[in-house]
N, C-alpha and C positions, 0 to 999 in steps of 0.2 A: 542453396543457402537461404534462410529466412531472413527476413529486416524486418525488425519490428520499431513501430513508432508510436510515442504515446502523445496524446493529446490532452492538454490537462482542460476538466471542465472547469468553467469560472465559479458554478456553485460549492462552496466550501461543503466538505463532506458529503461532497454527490459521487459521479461518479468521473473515470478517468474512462478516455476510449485506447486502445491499444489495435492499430492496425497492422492487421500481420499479411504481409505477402511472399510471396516465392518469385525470389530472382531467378529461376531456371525458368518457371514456365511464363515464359511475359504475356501470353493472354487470359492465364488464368484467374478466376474472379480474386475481387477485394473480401477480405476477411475481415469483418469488425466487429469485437467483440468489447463490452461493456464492463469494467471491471470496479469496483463496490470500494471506495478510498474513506478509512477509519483513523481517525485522528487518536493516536496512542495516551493521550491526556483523557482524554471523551472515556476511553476504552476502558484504562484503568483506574482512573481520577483518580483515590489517594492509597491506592493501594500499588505493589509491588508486583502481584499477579493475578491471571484469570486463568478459570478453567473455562475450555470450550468443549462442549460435547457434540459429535460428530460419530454418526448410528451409531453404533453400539459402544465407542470406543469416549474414556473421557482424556484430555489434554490440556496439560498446563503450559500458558503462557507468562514467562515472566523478564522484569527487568534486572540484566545483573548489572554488577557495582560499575560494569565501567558503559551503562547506558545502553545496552547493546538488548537485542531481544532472542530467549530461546524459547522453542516449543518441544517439552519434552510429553510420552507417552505415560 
């Protein structure tokens, strides 16, 4: 089983650390990995959606009516 635990950085819009270990193997190392925190106002200021393009493939990100986020292809 993995635990993971997030640690929030103090700098706004920096990043967040998520430390992931495995409860089976108790001496195996600490995993920490960095992960990139976007503030959804930032993202899409006064629009509704974004596209993000990701190799070859493009993706719309948008907000529906009840606040919630989808990413569709």
């Amino acid at each position: 089983m993995k635990i993971i635990t997030s640690i929030a950085s103090k700098a706004p819009l920096d990043m967040d650390i998520a430390m992931v270990t495995n409860e089976d193997e108790a001496h195996s190392a600490l995993k920490i990995t960095s992960i990139k925190k976007l503030n959804s106002e930032k993202l899409f200021g006064d629009s509704n959606e974004v596209m993000i393009q990701h190799q070859e493939e493009t993706y719309v990100l948008r907000i529906t009516k009840q606040n919630k986020l989808i990413l569709t292809k």
